[in-house]
C-alpha positions in Angstrom: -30.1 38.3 -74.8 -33.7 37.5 -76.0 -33.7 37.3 -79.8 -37.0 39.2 -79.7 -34.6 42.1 -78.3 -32.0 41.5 -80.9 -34.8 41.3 -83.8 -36.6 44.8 -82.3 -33.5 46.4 -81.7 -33.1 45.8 -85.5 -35.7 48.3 -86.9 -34.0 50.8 -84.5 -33.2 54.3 -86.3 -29.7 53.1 -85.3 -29.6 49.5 -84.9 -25.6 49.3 -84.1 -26.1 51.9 -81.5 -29.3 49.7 -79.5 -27.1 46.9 -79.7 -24.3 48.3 -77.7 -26.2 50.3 -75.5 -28.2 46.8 -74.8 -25.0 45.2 -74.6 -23.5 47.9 -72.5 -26.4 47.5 -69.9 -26.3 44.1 -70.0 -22.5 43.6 -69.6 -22.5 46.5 -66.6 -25.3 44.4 -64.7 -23.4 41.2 -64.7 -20.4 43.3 -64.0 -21.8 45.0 -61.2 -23.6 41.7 -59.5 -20.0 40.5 -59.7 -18.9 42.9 -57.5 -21.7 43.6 -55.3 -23.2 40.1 -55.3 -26.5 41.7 -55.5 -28.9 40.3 -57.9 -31.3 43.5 -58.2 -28.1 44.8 -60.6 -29.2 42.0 -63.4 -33.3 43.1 -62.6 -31.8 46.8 -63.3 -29.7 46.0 -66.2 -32.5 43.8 -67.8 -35.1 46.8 -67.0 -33.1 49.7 -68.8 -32.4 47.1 -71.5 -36.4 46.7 -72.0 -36.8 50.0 -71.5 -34.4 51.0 -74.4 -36.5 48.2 -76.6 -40.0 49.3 -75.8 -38.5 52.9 -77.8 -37.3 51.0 -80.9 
């Protein structure tokens, strides 16, 4: 994870809650290339996980 994530994710109203929903995403897309051996999961894991920053 991109410590510029981590650092913005920081001045979250919640910060311990964006950090497990960015690890949650990022953990699922791995997960899910895993099983489907399909690399658009990490591009979908990595864009909900920017999305989720671009709030904070």
């Amino acid at each position: 994870m991109p410590r510029g994530w981590v650092r913005r994710a920081s001045g979250a109203a919640d910060p311990a809650e964006a950090a497990f929903r960015l690890d949650a995403f990022l953990e699922a897309g791995n997960n899910r290339r895993g099983l489907f051996w399909d690399d658009a999961e990490l591009d979908r894991a990595r864009d909900l996980a920017r999305e989720l920053i671009d709030k904070t």
